[in-house]
N, C-alpha and C positions, 0 to 999 in steps of 0.2 A: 841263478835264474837268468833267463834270456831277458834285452830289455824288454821284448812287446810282451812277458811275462809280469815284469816288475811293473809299469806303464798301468796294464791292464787290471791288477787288483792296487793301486794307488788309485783310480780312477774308482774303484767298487772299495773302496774303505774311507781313505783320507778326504777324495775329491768330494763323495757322497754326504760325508760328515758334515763337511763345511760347506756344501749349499744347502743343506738342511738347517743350518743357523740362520746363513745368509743367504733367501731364496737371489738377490738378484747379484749376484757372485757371477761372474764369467769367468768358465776357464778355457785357456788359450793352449793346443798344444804345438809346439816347436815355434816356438815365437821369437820374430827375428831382431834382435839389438844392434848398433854400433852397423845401421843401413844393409842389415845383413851377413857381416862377419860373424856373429857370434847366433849362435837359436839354442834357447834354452828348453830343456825338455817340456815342463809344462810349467804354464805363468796361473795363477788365478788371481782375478780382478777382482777386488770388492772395498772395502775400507782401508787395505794395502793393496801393493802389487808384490806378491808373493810367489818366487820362483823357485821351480824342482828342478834338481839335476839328477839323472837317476847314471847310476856308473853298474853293470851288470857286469855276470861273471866273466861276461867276453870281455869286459873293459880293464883297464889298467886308469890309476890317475897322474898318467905324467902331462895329460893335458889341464888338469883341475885348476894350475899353478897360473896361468893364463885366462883360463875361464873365469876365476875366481875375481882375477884383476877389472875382466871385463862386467860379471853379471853386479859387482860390489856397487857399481857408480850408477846402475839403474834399480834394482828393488829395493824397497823398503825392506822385504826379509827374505832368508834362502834358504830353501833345504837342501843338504844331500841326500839321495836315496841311494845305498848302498848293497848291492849283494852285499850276506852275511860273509862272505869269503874277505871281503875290502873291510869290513865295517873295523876291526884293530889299526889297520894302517889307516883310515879315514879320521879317525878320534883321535889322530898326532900332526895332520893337515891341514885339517877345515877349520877356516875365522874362528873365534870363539864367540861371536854372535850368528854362526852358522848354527840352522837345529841340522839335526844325523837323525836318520830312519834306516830302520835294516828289514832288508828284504830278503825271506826266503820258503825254506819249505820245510811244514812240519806234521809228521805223521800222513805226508801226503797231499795235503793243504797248502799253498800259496799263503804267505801272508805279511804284512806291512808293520813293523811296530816304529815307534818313536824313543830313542834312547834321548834323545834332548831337545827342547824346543827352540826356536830361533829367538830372539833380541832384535828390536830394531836395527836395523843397519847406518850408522852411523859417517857411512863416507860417501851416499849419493850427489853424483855429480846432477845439475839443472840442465843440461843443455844434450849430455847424454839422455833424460827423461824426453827433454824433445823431442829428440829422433827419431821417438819412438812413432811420432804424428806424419798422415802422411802430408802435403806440401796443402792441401785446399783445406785440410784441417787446421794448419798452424794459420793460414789467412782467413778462415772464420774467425780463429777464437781471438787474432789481432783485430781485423775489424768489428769486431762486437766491445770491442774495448777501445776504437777509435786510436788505434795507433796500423792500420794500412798504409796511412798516406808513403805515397812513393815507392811502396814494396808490390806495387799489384802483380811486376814483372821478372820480383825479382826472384835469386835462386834460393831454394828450401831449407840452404845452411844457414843464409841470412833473414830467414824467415826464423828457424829457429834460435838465432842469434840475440832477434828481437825479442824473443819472448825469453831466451835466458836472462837479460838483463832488464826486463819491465815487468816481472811478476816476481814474488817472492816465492822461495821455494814450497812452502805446504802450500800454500796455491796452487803454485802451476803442479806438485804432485797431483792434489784434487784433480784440476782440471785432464790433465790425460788419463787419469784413471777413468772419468766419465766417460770419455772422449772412444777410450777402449771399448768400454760396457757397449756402448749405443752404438756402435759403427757396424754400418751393415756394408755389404758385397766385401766380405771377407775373402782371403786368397781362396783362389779357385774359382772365384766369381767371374764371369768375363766381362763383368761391369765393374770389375774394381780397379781404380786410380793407380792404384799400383802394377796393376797387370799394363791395362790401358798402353802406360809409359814404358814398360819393359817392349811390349809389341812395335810402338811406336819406333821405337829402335834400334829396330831388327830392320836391317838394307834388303831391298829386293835381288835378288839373283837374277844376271840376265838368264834368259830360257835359252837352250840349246840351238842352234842354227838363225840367232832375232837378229845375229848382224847384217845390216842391210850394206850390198855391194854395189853401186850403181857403175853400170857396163859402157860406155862410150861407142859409138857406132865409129867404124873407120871411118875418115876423110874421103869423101870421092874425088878422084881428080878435077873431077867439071871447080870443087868447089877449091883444090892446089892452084889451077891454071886461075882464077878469077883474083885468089889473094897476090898470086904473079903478080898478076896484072896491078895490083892496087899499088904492090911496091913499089913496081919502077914510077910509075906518074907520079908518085909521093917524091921521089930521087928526083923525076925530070923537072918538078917544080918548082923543088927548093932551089936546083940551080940558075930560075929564070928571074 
């Protein structure tokens, strides 16, 4: 199956399932981690932050090895979504508190099963969860706790830095899973903070022909013969 094939009935099966439990569940698709390095196919927000990797027949998993490094230190749990083609070699790769779902087609039908469900994830990093905030969010949820002083200016590593080491970890999970749910001007917004600051540091191009040349009009002699003139009286002076 192609991914926007596997995507599209994960989204009408699994996604549907679980905001029907949990209507206030967000789900996120290609959600970016580690400041953008890493987007994971789709995240859903709700009492975990639960991420899918979906690996399609077009794909191969020699990137998993990496991804796996990367998605392990921010969700609580992860699934892979596998074409049924991967799903043997996938069930000799993936964490063993990774859940495996196999994607394919049957009798004509698309469709989504789960051969194992996930386990908490055991090795989330706090300060990778940070990241996940963007910079006016990590200084809300510092000053709302009276720990800003001195950071109004500062930079969004050490804004998350702060809050890796002044909240405990199920905390500050909570706290950015909310933080997820409620956040509005989502990418593609042109009101969002993160857009905003990408724009902001984009340089202007000068425009084709803006260099301005300024031309100096000749000397006329009237005004050679006068500077003449100034030199020598300067010369006859000094010697008097």
């Amino acid at each position: 199956m192609h991914d926007a094939d596997i995507r599209k009935i994960l989204h009408e099966v699994e996604m549907k399932r679980i905001c029907a439990q949990e209507p206030s569940t967000r789900v996120i698709d290609e959600l970016g981690i580690f400041e953008g390095k890493f987007r994971i196919d789709v995240a859903v927000v709700n009492g975990y932050l639960h991420g899918y990797e979906i690996k399609s027949a077009e794909d191969n998993l020699l990137r998993l090895d990496s991804q796996q490094s990367a998605y392990n230190k921010v969700f609580d749990k992860l699934t892979l979504v596998a074409d049924e083609h991967h799903v043997e070699q996938a069930m000799k790769v993936v964490p063993s508190f990774w859940g495996l779902m196999v994607a394919g087609m049957r009798n004509g039908v698309a469709y989504v099963d789960e051969i194992w469900a996930p386990r908490l994830n055991p090795e989330v990093d706090p300060y990778a969860i940070c990241q996940l905030l963007w910079k006016e969010e990590a200084m809300s949820i510092l000053a709302s706790r009276k720990l800003s002083a001195g950071l109004w200016t500062a930079r969004r590593r050490v804004l998350w830095e702060t809050l890796t080491f002044s909240i405990e970890l199920n905390e500050l999970k909570e706290i950015v899973r909310d933080t997820l749910k409620s956040r509005e001007n989502w990418r593609g917004d042109t009101n969002s903070p993160e857009k905003k600051k990408r724009q902001g540091k984009k340089r202007a191009r000068p425009k084709a022909n803006s260099v301005r040349v300024k031309i100096e009009k000749p000397i006329s002699k009237k005004t050679l013969r006068t500077a003449e003139g100034a030199i020598k009286n300067a010369i006859l002076t000094s010697y008097l």
